[in-house]
C-alpha positions in Angstrom: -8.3 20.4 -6.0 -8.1 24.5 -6.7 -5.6 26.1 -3.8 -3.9 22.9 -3.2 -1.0 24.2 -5.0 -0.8 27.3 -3.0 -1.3 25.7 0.1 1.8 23.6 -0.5 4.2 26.2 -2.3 3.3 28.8 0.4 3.2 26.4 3.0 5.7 28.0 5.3 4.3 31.5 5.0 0.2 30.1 5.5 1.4 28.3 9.1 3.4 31.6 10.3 0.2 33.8 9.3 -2.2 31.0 10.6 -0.5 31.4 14.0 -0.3 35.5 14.2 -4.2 35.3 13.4 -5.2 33.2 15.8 -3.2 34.8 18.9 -4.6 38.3 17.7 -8.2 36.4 16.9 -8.4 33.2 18.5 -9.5 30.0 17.4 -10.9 30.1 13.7 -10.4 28.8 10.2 -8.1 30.1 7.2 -10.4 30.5 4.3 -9.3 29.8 0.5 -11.6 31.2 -2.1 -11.7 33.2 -4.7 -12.8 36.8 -5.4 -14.6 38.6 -7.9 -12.1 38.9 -10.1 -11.3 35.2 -10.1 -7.7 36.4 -8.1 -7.2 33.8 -4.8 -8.0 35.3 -1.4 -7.1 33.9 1.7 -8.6 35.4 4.9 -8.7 34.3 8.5 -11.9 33.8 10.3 -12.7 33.4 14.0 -15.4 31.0 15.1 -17.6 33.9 15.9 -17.6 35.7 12.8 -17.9 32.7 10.8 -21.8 32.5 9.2 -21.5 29.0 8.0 -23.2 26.5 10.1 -21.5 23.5 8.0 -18.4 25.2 8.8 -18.5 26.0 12.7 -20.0 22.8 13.5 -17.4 20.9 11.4 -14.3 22.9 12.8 -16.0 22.0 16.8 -16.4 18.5 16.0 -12.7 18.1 14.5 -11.6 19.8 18.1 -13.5 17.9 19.9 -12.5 14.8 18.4 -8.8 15.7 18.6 -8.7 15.5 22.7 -5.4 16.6 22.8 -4.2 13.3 20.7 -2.6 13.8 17.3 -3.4 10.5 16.0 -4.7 10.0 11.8 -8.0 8.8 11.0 -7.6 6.9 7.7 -10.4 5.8 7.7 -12.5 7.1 4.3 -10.9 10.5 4.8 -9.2 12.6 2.2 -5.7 13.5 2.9 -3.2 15.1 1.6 0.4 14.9 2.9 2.3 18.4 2.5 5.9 19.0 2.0 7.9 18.4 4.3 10.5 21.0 6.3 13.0 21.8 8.4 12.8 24.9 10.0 9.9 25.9 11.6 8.5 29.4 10.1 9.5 32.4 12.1 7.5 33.4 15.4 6.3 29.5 15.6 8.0 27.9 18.0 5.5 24.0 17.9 3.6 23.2 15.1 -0.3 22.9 16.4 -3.6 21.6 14.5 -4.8 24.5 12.0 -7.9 24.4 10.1 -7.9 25.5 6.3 -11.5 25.4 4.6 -11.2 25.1 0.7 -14.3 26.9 -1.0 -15.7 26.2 -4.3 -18.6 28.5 -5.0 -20.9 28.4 -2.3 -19.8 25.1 -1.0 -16.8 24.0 1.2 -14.6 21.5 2.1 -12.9 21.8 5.6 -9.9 20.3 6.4 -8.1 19.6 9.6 -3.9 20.0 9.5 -2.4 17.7 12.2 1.6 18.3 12.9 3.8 15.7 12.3 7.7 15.1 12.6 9.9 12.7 11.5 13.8 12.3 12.6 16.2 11.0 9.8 19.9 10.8 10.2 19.9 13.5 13.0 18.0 16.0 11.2 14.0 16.7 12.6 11.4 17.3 9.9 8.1 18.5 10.2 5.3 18.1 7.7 1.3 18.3 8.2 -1.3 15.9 7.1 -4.6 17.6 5.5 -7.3 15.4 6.3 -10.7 16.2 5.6 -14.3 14.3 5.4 -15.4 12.5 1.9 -17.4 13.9 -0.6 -20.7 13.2 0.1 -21.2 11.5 -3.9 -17.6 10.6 -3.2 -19.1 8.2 0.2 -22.0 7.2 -1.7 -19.8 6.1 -4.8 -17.6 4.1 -2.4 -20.8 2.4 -0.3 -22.0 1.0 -3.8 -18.4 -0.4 -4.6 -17.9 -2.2 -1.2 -21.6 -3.5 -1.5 -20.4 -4.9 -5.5 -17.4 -5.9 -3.1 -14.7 -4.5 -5.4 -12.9 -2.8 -3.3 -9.8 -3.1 -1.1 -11.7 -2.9 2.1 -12.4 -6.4 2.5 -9.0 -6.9 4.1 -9.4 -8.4 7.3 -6.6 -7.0 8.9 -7.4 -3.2 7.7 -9.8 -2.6 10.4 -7.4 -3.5 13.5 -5.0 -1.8 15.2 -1.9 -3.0 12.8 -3.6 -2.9 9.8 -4.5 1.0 10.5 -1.3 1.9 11.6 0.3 0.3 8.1 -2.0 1.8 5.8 -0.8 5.0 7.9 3.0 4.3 7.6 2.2 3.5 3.2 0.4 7.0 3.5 3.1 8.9 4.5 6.0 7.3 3.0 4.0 7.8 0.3 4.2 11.7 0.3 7.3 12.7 2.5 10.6 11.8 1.1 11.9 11.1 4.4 10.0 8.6 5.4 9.8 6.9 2.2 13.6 6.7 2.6 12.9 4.4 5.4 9.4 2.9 5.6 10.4 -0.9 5.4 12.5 -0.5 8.4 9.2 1.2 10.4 7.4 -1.1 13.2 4.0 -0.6 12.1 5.1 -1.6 9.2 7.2 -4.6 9.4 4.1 -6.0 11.7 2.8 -6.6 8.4 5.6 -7.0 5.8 8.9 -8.1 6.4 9.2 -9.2 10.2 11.8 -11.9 9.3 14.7 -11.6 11.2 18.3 -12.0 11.3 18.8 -15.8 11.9 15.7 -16.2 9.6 17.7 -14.5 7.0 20.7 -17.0 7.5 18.3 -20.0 6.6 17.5 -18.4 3.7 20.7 -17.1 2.4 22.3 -20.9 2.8 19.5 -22.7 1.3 19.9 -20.1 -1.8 23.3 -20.7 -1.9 22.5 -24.7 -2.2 19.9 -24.0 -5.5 22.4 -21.9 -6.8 22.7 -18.3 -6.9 24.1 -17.6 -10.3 20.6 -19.4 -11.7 19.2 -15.5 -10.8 21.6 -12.9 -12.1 23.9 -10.5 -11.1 23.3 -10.4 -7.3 24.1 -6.8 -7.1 20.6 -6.0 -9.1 19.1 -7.7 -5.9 21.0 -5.2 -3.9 20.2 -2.2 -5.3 16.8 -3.3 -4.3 17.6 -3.1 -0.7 18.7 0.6 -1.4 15.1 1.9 -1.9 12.6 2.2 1.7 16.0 1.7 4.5 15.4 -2.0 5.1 17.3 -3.3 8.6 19.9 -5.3 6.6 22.3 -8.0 7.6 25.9 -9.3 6.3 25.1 -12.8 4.9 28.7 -14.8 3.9 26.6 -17.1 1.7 25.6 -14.1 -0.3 28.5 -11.6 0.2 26.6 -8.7 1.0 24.6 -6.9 3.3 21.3 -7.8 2.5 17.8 -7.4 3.9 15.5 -10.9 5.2 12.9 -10.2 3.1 14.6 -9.4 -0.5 16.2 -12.7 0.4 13.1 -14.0 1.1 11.4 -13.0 -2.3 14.6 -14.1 -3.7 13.7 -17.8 -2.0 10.2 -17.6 -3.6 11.4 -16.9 -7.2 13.1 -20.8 -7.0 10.4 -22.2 -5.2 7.6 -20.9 -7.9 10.1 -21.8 -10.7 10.3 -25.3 -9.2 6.8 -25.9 -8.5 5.7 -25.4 -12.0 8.7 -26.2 -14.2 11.0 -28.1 -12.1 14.3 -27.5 -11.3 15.8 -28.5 -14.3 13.8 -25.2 -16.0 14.5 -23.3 -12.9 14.1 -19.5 -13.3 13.8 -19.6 -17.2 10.1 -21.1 -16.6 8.9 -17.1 -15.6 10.5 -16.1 -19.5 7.4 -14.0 -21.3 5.0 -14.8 -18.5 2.1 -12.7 -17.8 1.9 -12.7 -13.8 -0.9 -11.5 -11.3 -0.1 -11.0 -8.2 -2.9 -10.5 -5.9 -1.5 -8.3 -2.3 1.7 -7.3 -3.6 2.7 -5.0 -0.5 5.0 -2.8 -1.2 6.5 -4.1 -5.0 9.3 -6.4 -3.3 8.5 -10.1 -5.0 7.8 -7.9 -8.9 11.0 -6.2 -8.5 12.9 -9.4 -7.6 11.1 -11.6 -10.5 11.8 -8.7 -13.1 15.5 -8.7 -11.5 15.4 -12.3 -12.5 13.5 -12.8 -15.6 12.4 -11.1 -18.7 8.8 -11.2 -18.2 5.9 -10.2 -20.4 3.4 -8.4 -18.2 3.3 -8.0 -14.4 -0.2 -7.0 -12.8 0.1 -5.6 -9.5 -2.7 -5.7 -7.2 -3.7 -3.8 -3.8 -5.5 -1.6 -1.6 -4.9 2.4 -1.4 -2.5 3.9 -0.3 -0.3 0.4 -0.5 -1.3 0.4 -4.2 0.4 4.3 -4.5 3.6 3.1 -2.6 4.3 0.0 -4.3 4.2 2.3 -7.4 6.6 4.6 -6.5 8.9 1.8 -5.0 8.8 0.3 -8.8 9.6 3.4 -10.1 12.6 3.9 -7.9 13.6 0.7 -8.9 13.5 1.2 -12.2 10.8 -2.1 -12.7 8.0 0.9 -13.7 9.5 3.1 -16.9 8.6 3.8 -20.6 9.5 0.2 -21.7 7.9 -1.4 -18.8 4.0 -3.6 -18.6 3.6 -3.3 -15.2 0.5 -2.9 -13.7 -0.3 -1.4 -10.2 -3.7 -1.5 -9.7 -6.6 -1.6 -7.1 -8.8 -4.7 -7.1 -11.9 -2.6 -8.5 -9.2 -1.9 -11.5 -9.2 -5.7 -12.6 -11.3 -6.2 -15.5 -14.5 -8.1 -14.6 -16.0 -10.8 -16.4 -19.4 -10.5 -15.8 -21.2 -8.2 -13.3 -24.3 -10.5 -13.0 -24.8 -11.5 -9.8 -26.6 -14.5 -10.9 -24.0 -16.1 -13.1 -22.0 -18.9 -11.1 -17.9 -19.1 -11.3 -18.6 -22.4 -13.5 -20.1 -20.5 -16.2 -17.2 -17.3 -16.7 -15.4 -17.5 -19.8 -12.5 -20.2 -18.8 -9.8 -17.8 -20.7 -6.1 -17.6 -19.5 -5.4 -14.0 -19.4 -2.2 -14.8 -16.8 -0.5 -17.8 -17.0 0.0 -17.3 -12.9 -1.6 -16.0 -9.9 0.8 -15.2 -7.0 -0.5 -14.2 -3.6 1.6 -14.2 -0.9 -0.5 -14.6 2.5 -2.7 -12.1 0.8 -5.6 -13.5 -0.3 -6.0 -16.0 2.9 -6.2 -12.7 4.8 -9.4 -11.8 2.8 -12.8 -12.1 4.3 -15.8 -14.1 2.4 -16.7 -11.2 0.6 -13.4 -10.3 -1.0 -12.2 -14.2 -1.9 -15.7 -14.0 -3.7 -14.9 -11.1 -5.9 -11.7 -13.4 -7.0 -13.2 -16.6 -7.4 -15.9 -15.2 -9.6 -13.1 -12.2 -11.5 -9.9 -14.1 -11.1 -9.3 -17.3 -10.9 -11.4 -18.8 -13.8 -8.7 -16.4 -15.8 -5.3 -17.9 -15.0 -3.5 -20.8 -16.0 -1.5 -21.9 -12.4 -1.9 -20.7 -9.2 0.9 -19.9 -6.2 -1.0 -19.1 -2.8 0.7 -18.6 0.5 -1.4 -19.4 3.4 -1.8 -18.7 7.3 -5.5 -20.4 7.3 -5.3 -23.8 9.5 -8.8 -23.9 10.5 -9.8 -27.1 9.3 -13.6 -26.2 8.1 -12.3 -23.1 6.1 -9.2 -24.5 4.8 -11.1 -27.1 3.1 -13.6 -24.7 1.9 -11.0 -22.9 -0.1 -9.8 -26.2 -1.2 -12.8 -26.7 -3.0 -13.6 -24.2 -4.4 -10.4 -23.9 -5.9 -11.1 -27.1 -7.4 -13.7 -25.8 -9.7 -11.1 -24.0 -11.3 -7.9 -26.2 -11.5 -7.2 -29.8 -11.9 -4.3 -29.9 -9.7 -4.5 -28.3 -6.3 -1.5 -29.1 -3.6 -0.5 -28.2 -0.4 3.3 -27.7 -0.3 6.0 -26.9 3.0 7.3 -23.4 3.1 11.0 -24.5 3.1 13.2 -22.6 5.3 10.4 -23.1 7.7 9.7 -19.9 9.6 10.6 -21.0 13.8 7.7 -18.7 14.7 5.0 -18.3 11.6 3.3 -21.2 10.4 2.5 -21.5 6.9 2.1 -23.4 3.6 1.7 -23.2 0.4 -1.0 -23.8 -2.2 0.4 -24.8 -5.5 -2.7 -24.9 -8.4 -2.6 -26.3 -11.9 -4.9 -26.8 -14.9 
């Protein structure tokens, strides 16, 4: 979008002029446009001299709706995260909500800036997030995708309070490198990935030590991992590091997939030249461990924005996405559909085996009836085995998915999670053709 790149080289300077207008003008909106001679202008306008209607009843409604409470409204907004800083821009002594409008011709888009700080090792940081409303064709385009149910909204956990706050956390981790630095360690979003604990941990770190370490690599590649997104880490003896409960976790799964469909005398060598969906891969944790571990053919990452944009910068990081890499981050409207005929029953898609295994890690049971739809019909008929963590124990449901996975493989079992986890309860669906 034109001016963006101003707005965040010259951010500094636009707040300090933002705030001199306003106490010489009062409350009004920084204008970005362009003049005659296609040079960028940038003028400050108070309510009262502004002729737009669009814009004056946009800029009252975003005040309005603030009531003194800086809180983000994800929810089908555009935002933008800016840089981040340290020092507040002379003259300004609290960052406060500004209003930039972005003007393309006649038209406008008006976008609210709402203060935020962040305090890492000490230091404070301030930053603002741009938010603005959709595009109208941009609304319309993403009403006719959630109606196809292709996209990531059919998350049953988005809409409440935890899901909104860790589709929050993703968005700014995603954008400010001080919060990337320690997102996994954040509440809101451990409350969805990565609440296992200490003693948890310990479970896990002896019963790896029991299947046998060396059977995965050089541990220190699995520590590294731990490096990237400040994880609360703990000093394990089995392991002989400081390691974080959910790498170790991921580390856990790795066997237990590896023995589920190749048996432990294969053990981790069954994942060799494996093409791999993974439907709900958070963050990138279980890819990076598996391409720690094995020397896999193609990795397919799927998930919602903006966890799909932070599990690719995790990768990155981590060195799992570079030149030589096949992985995949993608949103579930980017998974190549079959058929788009609404009439055309799961029975009848072309039976190929585009992955030889689906993983889904308590991702896919947290779908609603529209969403497990769009991967019964686009999905499953596709891959060869299937690894599905579940949190569903109502009975009626449960064996609904049952069956219906049945139409697609010839071996469907429920498996223990082993260590059991002393507060969620959970098991495993293991599929086979």
């Amino acid at each position: 979008m034109e001016f963006i790149h101003l707005i965040r080289e010259k951010q500094q300077e636009l707040i300090r002029l933002y705030h001199l207008e306003q106490e010489q003008k009062d409350m009004g909106v920084m204008v970005f446009r362009k003049d005659a001679h296609n040079n960028a202008q940038v003028i400050y306008y108070p309510l009262e001299s502004i002729r737009s209607t669009y814009i004056v009843q946009r800029l009252r409604a975003m005040v309005l709706a603030m009531e003194g409470n800086n809180e983000l409204k994800l929810e089908n907004r555009l935002i933008i995260t800016l840089p981040q800083f340290d020092e507040l821009p002379e003259g300004v002594d609290v960052p406060k909500v500004m209003y930039f409008c972005i003007m393309d011709g006649p038209s406008g888009r008006l976008f609210q800036l709402i203060p935020q700080s962040t305090e890492v090792d000490g230091k404070l940081y301030y930053y603002y997030q741009m938010i603005a409303d959709p595009d109208p064709d941009e609304l319309e385009k993403m009403e006719n995708e959630k109606a196809r149910g292709v996209r990531g909204d059919t998350w049953t956990i988005g809409p409440t309070e935890n899901g909104k706050w860790f589709k929050q956390v993703c968005l700014l981790a995603l954008g400010n490198e001080p919060l990337f630095k320690k997102f996994r360690c954040a509440r809101e979003f451990r409350e969805i990935i990565g609440n296992e604990n200490e003693s948890y941990g310990e479970q896990i770190a002896q019963a790896l030590e029991a299947r046998g370490l060396d059977e995965l690599g050089d541990i220190r590649n699995f520590k590294y991992l731990d490096e990237i997104g400040g994880p609360d880490k703990y000093y394990y003896a089995e392991i002989g590091w400081e390691m974080s409960p959910t790498t170790l976790r991921y580390m856990n799964t790795a066997f237990d997939i590896a023995d589920s469909f190749g048996g432990e005398d294969e053990g981790i060598d069954w994942f060799e030249d494996k093409k791999i969906i993974e439907v709900g891969g958070g963050y990138g944790g279980l890819c990076s461990v598996l391409h720690q571990a094995a020397d896999l053919r193609e990795y397919t990452l799927v998930e919602i924005e903006p966890v799909r944009g932070l599990a690719e910068r995790y990768l990155t990081e981590a060195n799992v996405i570079n030149n030589e890499s096949t992985v995949n981050v993608v949103t579930p409207q980017g998974v190549e559909l079959e058929s788009d005929d609404p009439e055309l029953e799961s029975a009848e898609l072309t039976q190929g085996e585009d992955w030889d295994l689906l993983i889904s890690e308590y991702a896919f049971c947290e779908l609603n009836q529209t969403g497990m739809e769009f991967y019964y019909r686009n999905v499953f008929p596709r891959v060869k085995n299937c690894y599905l963590g579940m949190n569903i124990w109502e009975e009626a449901r449960k064996n609904e998915i049952l069956a219906r996975l049945q139409e697609f493989f010839t071996t469907v079992e429920e498996h223990k999670v082993t260590p059991e986890h002393p507060q969620w309860k959970r098991y495993i669906i293991v599929c086979k053709k």
